[in-house]
C-alpha positions, 0 to 999 in steps of 0.5 A: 500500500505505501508503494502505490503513493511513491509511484504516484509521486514518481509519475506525476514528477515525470508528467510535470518534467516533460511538460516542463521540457516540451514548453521548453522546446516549444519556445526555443522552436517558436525562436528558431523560427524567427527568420533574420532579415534578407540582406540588400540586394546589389544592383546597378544605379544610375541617376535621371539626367536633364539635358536637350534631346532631339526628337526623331522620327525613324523610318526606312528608306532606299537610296537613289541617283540622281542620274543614271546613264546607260553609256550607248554608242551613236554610231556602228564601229570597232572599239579600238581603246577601253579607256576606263575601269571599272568602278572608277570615278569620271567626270563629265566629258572624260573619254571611256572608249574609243571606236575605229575612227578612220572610215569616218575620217575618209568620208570626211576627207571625201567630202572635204575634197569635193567642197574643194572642187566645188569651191574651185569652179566656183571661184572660176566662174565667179571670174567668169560672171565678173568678165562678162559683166564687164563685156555687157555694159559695152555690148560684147556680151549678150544679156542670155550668157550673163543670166547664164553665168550668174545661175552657174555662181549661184548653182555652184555656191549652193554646192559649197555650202552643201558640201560644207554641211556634209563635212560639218555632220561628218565631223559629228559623227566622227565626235561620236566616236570618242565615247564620253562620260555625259556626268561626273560620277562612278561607272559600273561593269562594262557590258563589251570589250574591245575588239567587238562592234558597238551598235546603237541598238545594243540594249546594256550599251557600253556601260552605266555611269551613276552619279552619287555625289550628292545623292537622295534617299527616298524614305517613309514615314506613317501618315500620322507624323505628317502634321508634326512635320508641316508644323516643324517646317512652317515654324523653322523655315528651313530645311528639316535636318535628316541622319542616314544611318546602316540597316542595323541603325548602328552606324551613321553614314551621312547628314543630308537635309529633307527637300520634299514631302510627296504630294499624296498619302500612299493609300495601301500603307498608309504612309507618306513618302519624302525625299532627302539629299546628302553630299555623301562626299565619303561615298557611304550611301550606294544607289538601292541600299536600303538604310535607316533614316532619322528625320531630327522633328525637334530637340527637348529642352531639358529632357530627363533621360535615362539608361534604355535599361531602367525601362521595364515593360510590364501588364500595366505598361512601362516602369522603372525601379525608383530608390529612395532615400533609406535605400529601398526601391519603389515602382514608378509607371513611365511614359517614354516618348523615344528611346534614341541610342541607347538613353531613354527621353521620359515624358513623366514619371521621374524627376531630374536627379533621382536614382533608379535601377539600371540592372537587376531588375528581376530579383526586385520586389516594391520595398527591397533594400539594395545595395549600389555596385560601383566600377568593376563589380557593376560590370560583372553583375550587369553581365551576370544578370544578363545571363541570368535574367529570365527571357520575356 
């Protein structure tokens, strides 16, 4: 009987120790638990600028001569001489080819020989008239000889000068066979060689010549822009200032001046048509290249802009990561009005001076501390974000 109270006893220190103990590892759980606070995250921040910013209108365009000339013989013969190569530059009235000229001067020698017969029995006969006239006014010649030999003068000058005419049209055609260059500019594959007989009639001539100094670039713009571009050339009047740059729009090739906008709207694309010229004094712009054009509409006054990668496209539209002042970063909607080598021109949204998150966007969430990379440790986390950014 005096066991039963101890075991009692016993059981009931046991029940209070392991209550004891597991309130104990409760709590020591419940502190575990307490996460610690997530360490700032490293970006990369740059500053909103205030600056003039151009304003373009960006379009593609194809480039044109403005004269292009098929090369052609106007006359039949041999070329004796190619006095040019191709892809070199001429000028007007250089010579590119010589044809055989000697059955054209024979005929000019002809021709000139008989004008010198002709001329010698005009000469005789003007004599004659001049003794006849002279025998008329004291009898000795009847008035029949005198109408006759003044008709012989006269039959003989009108031979003269045809045989002056014939020399004349010789001699022009012989010019032709001194083949020119009719523009300054750059001659392309020649389409015969020498040996062969040109003809007028060959269709691809002798060759092309192509000027490009200066050259046009016809381009299209949508049909929407054509307000803000007669606005722009009735406030400036003068001539809109046009940037020609590579397909890729990575290189510039040449800065030319807008000389017309085209007179009707082009109803399948809606688009409108206008032309620019350049002094491409470089020869950077080529006849059918196809280039990307920039038309300069206006330049913002103290525009702020920002690195293109502070701009971030989301459901609601454009944003950038905004860092305030306790290092924390907040969400701002953006309206952007171009994006132009690699700066962003924001139209609202940021203000002049603040920080914003120019990469490491994709780890952020509103109200994340982050910590500013500077120098070489920006570089590599820009790189390393770029591999590791998840594809849109």
């Amino acid at each position: 009987m005096r066991r039963k109270p101890i075991m009692v006893a016993v059981l009931l220190i046991v029940f209070v120790a392991g209550g004891g103990g597991f309130a104990l590892m409760r709590g020591l759980a419940s502190k575990n638990s307490a996460a610690p606070a997530a360490p700032p995250v490293p970006i990369v921040a740059g500053t909103v600028a205030q600056h003039d910013v151009p304003i373009y209108l960006t379009g593609v365009g194809t480039v044109v001569a403005f004269n292009t000339v098929v090369v052609r013989s106007q006359i039949q013969g041999q070329l004796v001489s190619i006095n040019f190569t191709e892809g070199q530059n001429v000028h007007a009235g250089d010579l590119l080819a010589q044809i055989d000229p000697r059955p054209y001067q024979a005929q000019i020698d002809q021709l000139t020989a008989n004008r010198d017969r002709d001329q010698a029995q005009l000469t005789n006969a003007q004599a004659n008239l001049d003794r006849y006239t002279s025998l008329a006014k004291t009898g000795d010649a009847t008035p029949q000889l005198l109408d006759t030999q003044k008709a012989q003068v006269a039959q003989l000058q009108n031979a003269v000068k045809s045989d002056s005419a014939l020399i004349d049209a010789a001699n022009i055609q012989l010019s032709y066979t001194r083949l020119t260059s009719p523009i300054d500019g750059i001659v392309g594959i020649r389409q015969i060689d020498i040996g062969n007989v040109i003809h007028p009639t060959d269709a691809n001539g002798l060759v092309v010549a192509t000027q490009v100094e200066p050259i046009s670039v016809i381009f299209t713009l949508p049909e929407t822009n054509l307000p803000e571009i007669q606005q722009q050339q009735a406030q400036t009047k003068t001539p809109l200032s046009v940037l020609a740059y590579s397909q890729d729009g990575k290189i510039q090739l040449d800065q030319g001046t807008l000389t017309l906008v085209n007179n009707e709207i082009l109803q399948t694309t809606g688009s409108i048509q206008l032309k620019a010229e350049f002094p491409n004094k470089a020869h950077r712009l080529w006849p059918g290249e196809l280039i990307s054009m920039r038309l300069l509409l206006d330049t913002r006054h103290d525009g702020l802009t920002v690195p293109a990668s502070v701009v971030v496209q989301g459901p609601q539209g454009s944003y950038a990561y905004v860092i305030d002042a306790d290092g924390a970063v907040a969400i701002r909607p953006l309206k952007i009005a171009q994006i132009w080598e690699g700066q962003a021109l924001v139209d609202s949204g940021l203000q002049a001076n603040e920080q914003v998150v120019v990469d490491g966007q994709y780890k952020l969430q509103p109200g994340t501390h982050v910590t500013i990379l500077h120098g070489q440790a920006a570089a590599e986390a820009a790189a390393q974000s770029a591999q590791q950014a998840p594809i849109p």
